[in-house]
C-alpha positions in Angstrom: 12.1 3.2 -2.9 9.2 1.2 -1.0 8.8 1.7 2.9 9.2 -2.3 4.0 6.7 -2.3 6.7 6.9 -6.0 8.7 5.0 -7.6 11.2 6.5 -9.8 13.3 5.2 -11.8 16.7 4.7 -15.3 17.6 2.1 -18.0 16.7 -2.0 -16.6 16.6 -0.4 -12.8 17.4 -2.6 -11.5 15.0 0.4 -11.3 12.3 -1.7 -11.9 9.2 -4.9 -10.9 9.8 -3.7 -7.5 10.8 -1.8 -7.6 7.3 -4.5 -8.5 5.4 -6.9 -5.5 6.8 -3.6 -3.3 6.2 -3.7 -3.6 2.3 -6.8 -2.8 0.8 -6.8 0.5 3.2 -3.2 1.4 1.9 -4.6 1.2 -1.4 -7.5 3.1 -0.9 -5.5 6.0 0.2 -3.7 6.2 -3.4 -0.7 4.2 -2.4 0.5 1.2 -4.2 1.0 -1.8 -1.7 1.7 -5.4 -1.8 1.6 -8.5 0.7 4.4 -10.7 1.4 2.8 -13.7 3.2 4.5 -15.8 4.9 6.7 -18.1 3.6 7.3 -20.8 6.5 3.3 -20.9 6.8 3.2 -22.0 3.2 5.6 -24.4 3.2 4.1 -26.5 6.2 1.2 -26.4 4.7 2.9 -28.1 1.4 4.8 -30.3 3.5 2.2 -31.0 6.4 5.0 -30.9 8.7 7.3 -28.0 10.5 10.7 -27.6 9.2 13.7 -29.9 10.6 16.7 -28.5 12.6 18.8 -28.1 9.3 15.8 -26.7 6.7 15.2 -23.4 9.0 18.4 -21.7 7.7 16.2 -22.1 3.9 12.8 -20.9 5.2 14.5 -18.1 6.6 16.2 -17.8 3.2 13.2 -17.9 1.5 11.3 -15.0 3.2 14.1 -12.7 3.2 14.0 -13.4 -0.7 10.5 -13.1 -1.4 10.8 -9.4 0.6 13.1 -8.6 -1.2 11.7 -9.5 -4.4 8.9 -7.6 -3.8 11.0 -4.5 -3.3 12.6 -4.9 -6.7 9.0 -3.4 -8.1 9.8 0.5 -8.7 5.8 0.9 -8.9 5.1 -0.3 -5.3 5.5 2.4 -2.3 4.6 -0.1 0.7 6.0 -3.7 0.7 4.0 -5.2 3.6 5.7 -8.4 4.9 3.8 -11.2 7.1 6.6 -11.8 9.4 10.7 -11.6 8.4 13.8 -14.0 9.0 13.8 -12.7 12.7 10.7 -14.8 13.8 12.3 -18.2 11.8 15.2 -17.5 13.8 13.1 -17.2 17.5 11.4 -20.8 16.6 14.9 -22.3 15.6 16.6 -20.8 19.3 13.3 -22.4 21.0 12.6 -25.2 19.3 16.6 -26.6 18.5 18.4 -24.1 20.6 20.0 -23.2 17.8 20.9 -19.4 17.5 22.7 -19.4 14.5 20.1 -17.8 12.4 20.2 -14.4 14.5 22.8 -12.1 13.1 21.7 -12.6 9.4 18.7 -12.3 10.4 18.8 -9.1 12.5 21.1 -7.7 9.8 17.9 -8.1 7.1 15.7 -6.4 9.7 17.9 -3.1 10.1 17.6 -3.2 6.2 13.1 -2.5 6.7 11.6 0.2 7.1 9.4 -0.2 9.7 9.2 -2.5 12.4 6.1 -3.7 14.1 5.3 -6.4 16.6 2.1 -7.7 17.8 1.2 -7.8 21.5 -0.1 -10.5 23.3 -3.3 -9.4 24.0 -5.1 -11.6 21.7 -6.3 -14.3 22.7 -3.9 -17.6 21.4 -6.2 -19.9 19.1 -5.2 -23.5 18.0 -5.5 -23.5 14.1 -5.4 -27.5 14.3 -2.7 -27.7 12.3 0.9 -26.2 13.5 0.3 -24.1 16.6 1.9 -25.2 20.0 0.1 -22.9 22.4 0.4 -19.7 24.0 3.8 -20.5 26.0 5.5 -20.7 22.8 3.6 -17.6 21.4 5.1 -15.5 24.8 8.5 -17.5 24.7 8.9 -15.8 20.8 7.9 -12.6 21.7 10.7 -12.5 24.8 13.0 -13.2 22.3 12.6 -11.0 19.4 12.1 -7.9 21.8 15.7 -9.4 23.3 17.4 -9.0 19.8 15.6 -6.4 18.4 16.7 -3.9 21.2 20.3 -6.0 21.5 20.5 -4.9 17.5 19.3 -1.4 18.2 16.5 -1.6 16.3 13.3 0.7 16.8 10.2 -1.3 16.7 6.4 -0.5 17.8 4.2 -2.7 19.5 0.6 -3.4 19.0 -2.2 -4.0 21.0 -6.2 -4.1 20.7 -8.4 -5.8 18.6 -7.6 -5.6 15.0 -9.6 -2.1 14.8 -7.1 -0.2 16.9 -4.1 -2.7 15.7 -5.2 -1.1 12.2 -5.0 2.4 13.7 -1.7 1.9 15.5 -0.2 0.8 12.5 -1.2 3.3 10.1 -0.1 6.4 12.3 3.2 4.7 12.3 3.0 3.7 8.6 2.1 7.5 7.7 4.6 9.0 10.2 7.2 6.7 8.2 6.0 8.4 4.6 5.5 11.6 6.3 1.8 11.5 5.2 -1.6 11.2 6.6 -3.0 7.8 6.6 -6.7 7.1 8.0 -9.4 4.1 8.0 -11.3 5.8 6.0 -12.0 3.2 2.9 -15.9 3.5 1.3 -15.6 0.2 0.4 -14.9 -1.0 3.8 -17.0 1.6 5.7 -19.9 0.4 3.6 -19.8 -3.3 3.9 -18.6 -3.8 0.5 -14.7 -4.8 0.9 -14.7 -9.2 1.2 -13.4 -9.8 4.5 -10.9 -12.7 4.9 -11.5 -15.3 7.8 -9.7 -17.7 7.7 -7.2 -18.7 10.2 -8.9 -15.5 12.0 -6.6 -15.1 15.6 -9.6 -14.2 17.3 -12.7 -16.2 18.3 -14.4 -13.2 19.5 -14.3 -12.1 15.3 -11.8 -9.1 14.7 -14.4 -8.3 11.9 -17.4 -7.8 13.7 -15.3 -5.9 16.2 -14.1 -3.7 13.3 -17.8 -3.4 12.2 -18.9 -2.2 15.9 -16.4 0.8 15.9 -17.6 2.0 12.9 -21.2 1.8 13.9 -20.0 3.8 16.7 -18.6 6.6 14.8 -21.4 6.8 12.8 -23.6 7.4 15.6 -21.4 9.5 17.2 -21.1 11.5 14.3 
């Protein structure tokens, strides 16, 4: 059965980019992984606009699906999810005060694996598009740390740039599958892995950061 590993934080928390580093390095360690984006992002995107009072209870729908679909693979081990049902349900308490979304959604969440929210450390970057600003970004994290310990469920935060994020997660990832898990990709190491920059959640570039700590531990080596 797959380990469910999901991230979940506010707006520019570093969500996706984190997610997408995650991947390739699970799968250079031998284990078969895929990405569940998420599915909110995609559907403003398609629709230009955020979702209405009454259409949250379907993009929560819809992520909880596409997880779970993704889970249905016997070949995959990891099942990485960009966000859950629980951050849909944080937007829909701040933005409609509407709370209603909360027990399904924490329900789904005792279901994962692995829980893992981002810090706020990072700094909060407008992606001209969706993004309200770093008071919402804090207002959703107060709240899914509220239900996730109301629920009882064990989660990890992470903080750093995304080189230490990286780190962070895969000790807990490994600790999980009661395995060793490292940043130790060739690919990566050697410049050859495509890095993906787009809607990047730091201006300081989490990629050049990453690159620097490697340098380091080259020379230090």
């Amino acid at each position: 059965m797959a380990l469910t590993v999901t991230l979940l934080g506010g707006e520019s928390s570093g969500k996706t980019t984190l997610a997408q580093a995650l991947q390739p390095l699970l799968r250079a360690q031998g284990l078969t992984c895929t990405l569940v984006p998420e599915q909110l992002r995609t559907w403003c995107e398609a629709q230009g606009r955020a979702p209405l009072a009454h259409e949250q209870a379907a993009r929560a729908n819809a992520q909880t699906l596409a997880i779970e679909s993704a889970t249905q693979d016997a070949t995959i081990q990891v099942v990485l999810a960009d966000t859950t049902a629980a951050v849909i349900a944080a937007y829909s308490e701040l933005y409609f005060e509407d709370r209603s979304l909360w027990p399904a959604a924490m329900a789904q969440q005792h279901r994962y694996g692995l829980t893992l929210l981002m810090g706020l450390d990072l700094p909060w970057v407008p992606d001209g598009l969706f993004r309200d600003g770093p008071a919402l970004r804090s207002a959703t994290d107060t709240v899914l740390r509220r239900e996730l310990q109301a629920a009882g469920i064990p989660f990890q935060t992470l903080y750093g740039p995304l080189a230490l994020r990286v780190q962070q997660a895969l000790r807990a990832i490994g600790g999980a599958l009661q395995r060793s898990l490292t940043t130790q990709d060739p690919d990566w190491e050697q410049g050859r892995r495509p890095w993906t920059c787009e809607k990047c959640s730091d201006p300081d570039c989490e990629h050049r950061l990453f690159t620097q700590l490697l340098q380091q531990r080259s020379t230090e080596a």
